[in-house]
C-alpha positions in Angstrom: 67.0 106.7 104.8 69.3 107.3 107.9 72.0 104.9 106.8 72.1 105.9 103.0 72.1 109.6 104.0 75.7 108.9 106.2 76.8 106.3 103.4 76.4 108.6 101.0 78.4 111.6 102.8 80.9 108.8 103.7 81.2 107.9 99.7 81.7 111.6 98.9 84.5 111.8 101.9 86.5 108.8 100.5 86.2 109.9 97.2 87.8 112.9 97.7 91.0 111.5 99.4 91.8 108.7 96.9 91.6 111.0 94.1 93.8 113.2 96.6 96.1 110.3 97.0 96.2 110.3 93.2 96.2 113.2 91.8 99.5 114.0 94.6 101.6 111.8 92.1 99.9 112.4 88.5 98.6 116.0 89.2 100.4 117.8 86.5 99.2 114.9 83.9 95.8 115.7 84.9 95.7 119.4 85.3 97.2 119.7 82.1 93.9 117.6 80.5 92.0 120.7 81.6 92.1 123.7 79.8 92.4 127.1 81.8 93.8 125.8 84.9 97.0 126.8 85.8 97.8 127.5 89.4 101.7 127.7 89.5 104.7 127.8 87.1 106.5 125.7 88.8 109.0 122.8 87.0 108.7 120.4 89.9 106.3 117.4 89.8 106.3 117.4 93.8 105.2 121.0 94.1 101.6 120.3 91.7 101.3 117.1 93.3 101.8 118.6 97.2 99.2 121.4 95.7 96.3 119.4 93.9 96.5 117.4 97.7 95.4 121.0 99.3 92.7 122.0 96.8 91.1 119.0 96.8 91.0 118.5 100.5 90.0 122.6 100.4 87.2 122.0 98.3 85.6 119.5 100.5 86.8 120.9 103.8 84.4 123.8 102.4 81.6 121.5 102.0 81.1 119.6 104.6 81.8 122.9 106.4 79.1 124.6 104.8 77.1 121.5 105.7 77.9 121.8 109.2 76.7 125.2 109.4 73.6 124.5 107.6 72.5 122.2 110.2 73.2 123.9 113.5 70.3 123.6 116.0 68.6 121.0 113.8 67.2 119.2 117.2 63.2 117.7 115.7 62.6 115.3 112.7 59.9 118.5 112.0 62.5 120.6 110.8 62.7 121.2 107.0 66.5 120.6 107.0 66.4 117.2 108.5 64.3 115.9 105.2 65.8 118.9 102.8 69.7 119.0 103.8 70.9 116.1 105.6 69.0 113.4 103.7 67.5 114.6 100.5 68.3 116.6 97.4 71.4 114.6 97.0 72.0 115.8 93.0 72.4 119.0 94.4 74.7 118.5 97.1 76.6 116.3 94.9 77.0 119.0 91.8 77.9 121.4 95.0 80.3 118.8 96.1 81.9 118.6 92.6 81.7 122.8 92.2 83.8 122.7 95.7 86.7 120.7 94.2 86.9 122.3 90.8 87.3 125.7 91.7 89.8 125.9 93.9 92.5 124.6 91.1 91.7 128.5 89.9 93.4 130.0 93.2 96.6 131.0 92.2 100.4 130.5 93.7 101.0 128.6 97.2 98.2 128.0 99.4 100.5 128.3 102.8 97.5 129.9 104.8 95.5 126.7 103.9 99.0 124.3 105.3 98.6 125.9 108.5 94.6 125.7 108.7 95.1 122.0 108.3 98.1 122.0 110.7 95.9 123.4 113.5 92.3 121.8 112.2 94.4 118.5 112.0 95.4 118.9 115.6 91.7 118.7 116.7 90.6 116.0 114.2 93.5 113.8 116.8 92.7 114.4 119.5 88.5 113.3 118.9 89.7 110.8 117.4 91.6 109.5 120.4 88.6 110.2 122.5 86.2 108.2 120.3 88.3 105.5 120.1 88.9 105.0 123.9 85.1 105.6 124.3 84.3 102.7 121.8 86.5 100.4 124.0 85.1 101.0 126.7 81.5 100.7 125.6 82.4 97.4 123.8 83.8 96.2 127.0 81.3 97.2 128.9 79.1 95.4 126.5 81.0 91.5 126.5 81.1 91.9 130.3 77.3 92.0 130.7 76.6 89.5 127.6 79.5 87.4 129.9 76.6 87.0 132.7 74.9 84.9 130.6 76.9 83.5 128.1 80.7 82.0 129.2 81.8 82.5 125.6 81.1 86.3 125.6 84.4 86.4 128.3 86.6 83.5 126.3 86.6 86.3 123.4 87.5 89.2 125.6 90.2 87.0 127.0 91.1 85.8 123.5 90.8 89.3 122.3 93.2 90.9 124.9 95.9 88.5 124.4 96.1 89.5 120.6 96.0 92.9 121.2 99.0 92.7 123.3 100.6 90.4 120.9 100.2 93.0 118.7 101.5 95.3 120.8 104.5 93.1 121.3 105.0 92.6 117.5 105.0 96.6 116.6 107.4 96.7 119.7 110.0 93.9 118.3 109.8 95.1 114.9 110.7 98.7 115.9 113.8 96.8 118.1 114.8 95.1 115.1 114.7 96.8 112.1 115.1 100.6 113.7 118.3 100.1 115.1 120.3 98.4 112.7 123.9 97.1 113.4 126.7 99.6 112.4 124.1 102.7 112.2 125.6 103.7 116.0 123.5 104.1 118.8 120.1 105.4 117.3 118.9 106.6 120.7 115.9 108.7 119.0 114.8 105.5 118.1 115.5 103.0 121.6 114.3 105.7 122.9 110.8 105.9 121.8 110.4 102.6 121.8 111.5 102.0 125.7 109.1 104.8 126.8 106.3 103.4 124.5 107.1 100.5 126.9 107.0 102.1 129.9 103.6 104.0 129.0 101.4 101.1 128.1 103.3 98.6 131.2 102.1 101.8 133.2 98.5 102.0 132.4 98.3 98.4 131.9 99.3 97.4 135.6 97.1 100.6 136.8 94.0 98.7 135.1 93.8 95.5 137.1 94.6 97.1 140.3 91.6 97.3 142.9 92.5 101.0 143.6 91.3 102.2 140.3 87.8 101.0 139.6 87.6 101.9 136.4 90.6 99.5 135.3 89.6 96.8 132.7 92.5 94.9 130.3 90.2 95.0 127.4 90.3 98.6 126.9 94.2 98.7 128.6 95.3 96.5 125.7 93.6 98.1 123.2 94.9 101.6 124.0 98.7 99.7 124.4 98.1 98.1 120.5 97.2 101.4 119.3 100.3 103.0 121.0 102.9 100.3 120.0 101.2 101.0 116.3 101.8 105.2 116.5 104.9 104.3 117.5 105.9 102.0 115.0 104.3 104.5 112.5 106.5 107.5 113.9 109.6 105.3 113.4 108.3 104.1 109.4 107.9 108.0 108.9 111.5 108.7 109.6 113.5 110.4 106.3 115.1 107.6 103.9 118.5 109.1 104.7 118.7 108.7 108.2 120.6 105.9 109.4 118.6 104.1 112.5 115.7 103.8 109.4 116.8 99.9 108.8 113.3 99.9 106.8 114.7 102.7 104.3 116.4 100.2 101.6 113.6 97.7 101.6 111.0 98.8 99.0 108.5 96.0 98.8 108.4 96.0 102.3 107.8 99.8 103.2 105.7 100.6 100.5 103.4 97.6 102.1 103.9 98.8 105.4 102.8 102.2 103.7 99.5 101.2 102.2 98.6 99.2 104.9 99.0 102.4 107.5 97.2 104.6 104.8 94.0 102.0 104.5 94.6 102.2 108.7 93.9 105.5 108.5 91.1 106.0 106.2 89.1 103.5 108.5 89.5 105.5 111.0 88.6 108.7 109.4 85.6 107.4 108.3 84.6 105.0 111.6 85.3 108.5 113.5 83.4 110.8 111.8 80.5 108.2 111.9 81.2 107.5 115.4 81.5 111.0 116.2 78.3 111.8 114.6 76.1 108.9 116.4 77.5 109.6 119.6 78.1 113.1 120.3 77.0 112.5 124.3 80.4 111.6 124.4 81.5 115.7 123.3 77.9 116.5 125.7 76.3 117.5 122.6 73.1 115.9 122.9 69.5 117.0 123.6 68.8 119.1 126.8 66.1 117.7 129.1 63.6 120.1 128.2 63.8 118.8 125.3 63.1 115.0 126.8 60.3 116.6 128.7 58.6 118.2 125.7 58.4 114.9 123.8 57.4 112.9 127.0 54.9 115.2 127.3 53.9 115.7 123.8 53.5 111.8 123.7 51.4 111.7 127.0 48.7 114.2 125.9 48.6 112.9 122.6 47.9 109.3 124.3 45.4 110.5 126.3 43.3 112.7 123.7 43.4 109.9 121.5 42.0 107.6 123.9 39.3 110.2 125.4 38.6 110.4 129.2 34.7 109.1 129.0 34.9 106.1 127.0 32.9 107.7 124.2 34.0 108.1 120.7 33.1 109.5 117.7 35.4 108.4 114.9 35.8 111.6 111.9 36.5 113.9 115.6 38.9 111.2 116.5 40.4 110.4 113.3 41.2 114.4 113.1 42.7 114.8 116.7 44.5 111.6 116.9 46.5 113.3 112.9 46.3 116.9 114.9 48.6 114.8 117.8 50.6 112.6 115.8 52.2 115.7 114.2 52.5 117.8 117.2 54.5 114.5 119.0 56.7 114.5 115.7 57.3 117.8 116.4 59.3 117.0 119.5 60.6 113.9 118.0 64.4 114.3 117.9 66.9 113.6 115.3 68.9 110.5 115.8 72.2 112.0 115.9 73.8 115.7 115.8 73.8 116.5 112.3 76.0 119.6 112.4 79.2 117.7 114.8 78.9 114.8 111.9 79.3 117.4 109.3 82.3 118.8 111.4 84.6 115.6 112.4 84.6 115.2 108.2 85.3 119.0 108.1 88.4 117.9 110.3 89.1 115.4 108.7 89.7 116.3 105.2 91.9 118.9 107.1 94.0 115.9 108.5 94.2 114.5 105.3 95.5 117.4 103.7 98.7 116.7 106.1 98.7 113.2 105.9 99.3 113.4 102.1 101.9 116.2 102.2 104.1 114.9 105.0 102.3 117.8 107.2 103.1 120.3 104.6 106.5 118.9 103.6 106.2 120.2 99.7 110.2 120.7 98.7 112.2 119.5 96.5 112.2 116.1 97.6 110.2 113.3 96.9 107.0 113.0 98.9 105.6 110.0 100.5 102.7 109.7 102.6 103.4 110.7 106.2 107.4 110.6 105.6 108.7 113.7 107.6 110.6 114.6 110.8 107.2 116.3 111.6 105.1 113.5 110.8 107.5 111.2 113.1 106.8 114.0 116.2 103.1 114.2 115.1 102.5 110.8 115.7 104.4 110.3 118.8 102.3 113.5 120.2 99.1 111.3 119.7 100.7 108.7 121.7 101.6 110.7 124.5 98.0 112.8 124.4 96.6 108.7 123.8 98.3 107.7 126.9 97.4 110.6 128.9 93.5 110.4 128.3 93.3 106.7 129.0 95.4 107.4 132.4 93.1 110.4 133.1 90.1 107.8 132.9 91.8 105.6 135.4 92.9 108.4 138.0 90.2 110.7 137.9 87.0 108.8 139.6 89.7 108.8 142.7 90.5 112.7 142.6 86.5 113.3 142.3 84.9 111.2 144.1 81.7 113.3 143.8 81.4 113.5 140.0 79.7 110.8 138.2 82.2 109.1 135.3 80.1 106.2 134.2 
């Protein structure tokens, strides 16, 4: 029931953005198939498209939010909402899910004040992304290294693994050299110089990771952060306006619109691994269970052990049949939920926000045509995740040595 419960919210999340994705070029086809909705006057194809994106992603940045409120404090597997909201009555939630998208095609005129929600809510959704992914890294190498005690082949994959992450790296790298400064287009030093500082960055972090002075240096999660780095960066540059001249990518069609889909499928992985990541491991944002809460289980569990068993070896069954049901429920009262409920609900709440931007150029809804993330904002979006990317991973490196005392395992 666990696993069909966040598959199922997981369905609902990437249904949303791919009819987003569609409706952002056919909108005015399909509003036009349903009678009574009319949300602008507007001639232009961009501006319906640009504004089906936001009421979609509106619609279920209200429901998962409504979700996540639903759910806050749902700590025991004896609370009616753990059984009633997160994992059954699913036609409801759906036909509440589909109520969510419909009706905000009925608000009228621009929705600017939901643009600069999604600006700032897409902001957040980055940055816990960032920090999930460098915590998966680290757990997963972690994981090899101790698997590596007793298996050889557990550290010929991380070594294998490492090398083509930095090939990677590399390859984002070369491509940016080559096709983003192209011969007669001047000096592009935007572009060499994002690329040279992405070089500088991960050469940084990467040197500071095998060095005995930082114990918390590892390769594996060092070459990982540098082939997501070299990939923002590459994105930033595939983001820059057709009309600028260091875009040497702007003229080739079949390639870009590859390059496109491929960073759009990038990215709904990792909206979806994040918010199911986020979800499952919210120790990582300290958003787990107390240790009262520990202690009132344990404890739960012991008495119920011990009243079940009786203290003078005697039994007498229908009395013990009664008190051992009497205890089983009161330990499943203290029994906690696998995961925080509400924070899972939230990370898709963010998401859809981010979404909203990723579709619409972050809010980029003129006269021009619109392609997915194409924008001079999109281009400084991206290389702000890089820099806030770079900056975490360093912090994990540096900051065992500035507090000694604190524990950072």
């Amino acid at each position: 029931m666990l696993r069909s419960a966040r598959a199922g919210y997981t369905v609902l999340f990437v249904a949303t953005m791919i009819l987003a994705w569609v409706m952002r070029d056919y909108a005015r086809e399909m509003v036009n198939l349903v009678p009574g909705v009319h949300y602008g006057n507007s001639n232009d194809d961009v501006w319906y498209g640009s504004q089906a994106v936001y009421r979609l992603t509106f619609g279920n940045f209200i429901f998962f939010t409504g979700m996540s409120l639903l759910l806050i404090g749902t700590k025991y597997k004896s609370d009616l909402r753990h059984d009633e909201i997160q994992h059954g009555n699913w036609p409801i939630k759906v036909f509440f899910w589909l109520v969510c998208l419909f009706v905000p095609f009925f608000i009228p005129g621009h929705m600017h004040w939901f643009e600069w929600i999604s600006r700032i809510g897409s902001g957040f959704y980055l940055i816990i992304q960032t920090i999930i992914l460098l915590d998966f890294v680290c757990m997963l190498n972690d994981a090899w290294f101790e698997q590596g005690e007793r298996s050889r082949v557990y550290l010929y994959a991380l070594l294998a693994t490492v090398v083509a992450l930095y090939i990677i790296h590399l390859t984002f790298l070369g491509v940016g050299f080559h096709y983003f400064k192209p011969s007669g287009a001047g000096s592009c030093s935007l572009n060499i110089t994002l690329l040279v500082w992405t070089v500088l960055i991960t050469f940084a972090f990467s040197v500071m990771s095998v060095m005995e002075y930082f114990p918390n240096g590892s390769l594996f999660p060092a070459s990982a952060i540098s082939a997501y780095c070299g990939y923002l960066a590459f994105s930033a540059l595939m983001s820059e306006p057709d009309d600028y001249d260091c875009n040497g990518m702007a003229d080739k069609d079949a390639a870009k619109g590859t390059s496109v889909f491929f960073g759009l499928c990038i990215t709904l992985t990792a909206v979806v691994y994040s918010a199911i990541r986020a979800g499952s491991n919210t120790g990582t944002f300290r958003l787990t269970r107390s240790e009262s809460d520990e202690d009132a289980y344990l404890m739960a569990s012991e008495e119920g052990h011990l009243t079940s068993a009786g203290t003078d070896g005697k039994s007498n069954a229908p009395e013990e049949q009664t008190t051992s049901r009497r205890n089983d429920r009161a330990i499943d009262d203290f029994k906690p939920v696998p995961y925080n409920y509400s924070f899972f609900h939230l990370i898709f709440s963010l998401a859809s926000l981010y979404v909203a931007m990723l579709l619409t150029a972050w809010g980029t809804d003129d006269n021009e045509s619109v392609e997915i993330g194409v924008s001079w904002t999109s281009v400084w979006v991206k290389m702000g995740s890089q820099i806030f990317t770079a900056l975490i991973y360093t912090w994990t490196l540096v900051a065992p040595i500035l507090f000694p005392d604190r524990d950072f395992s």
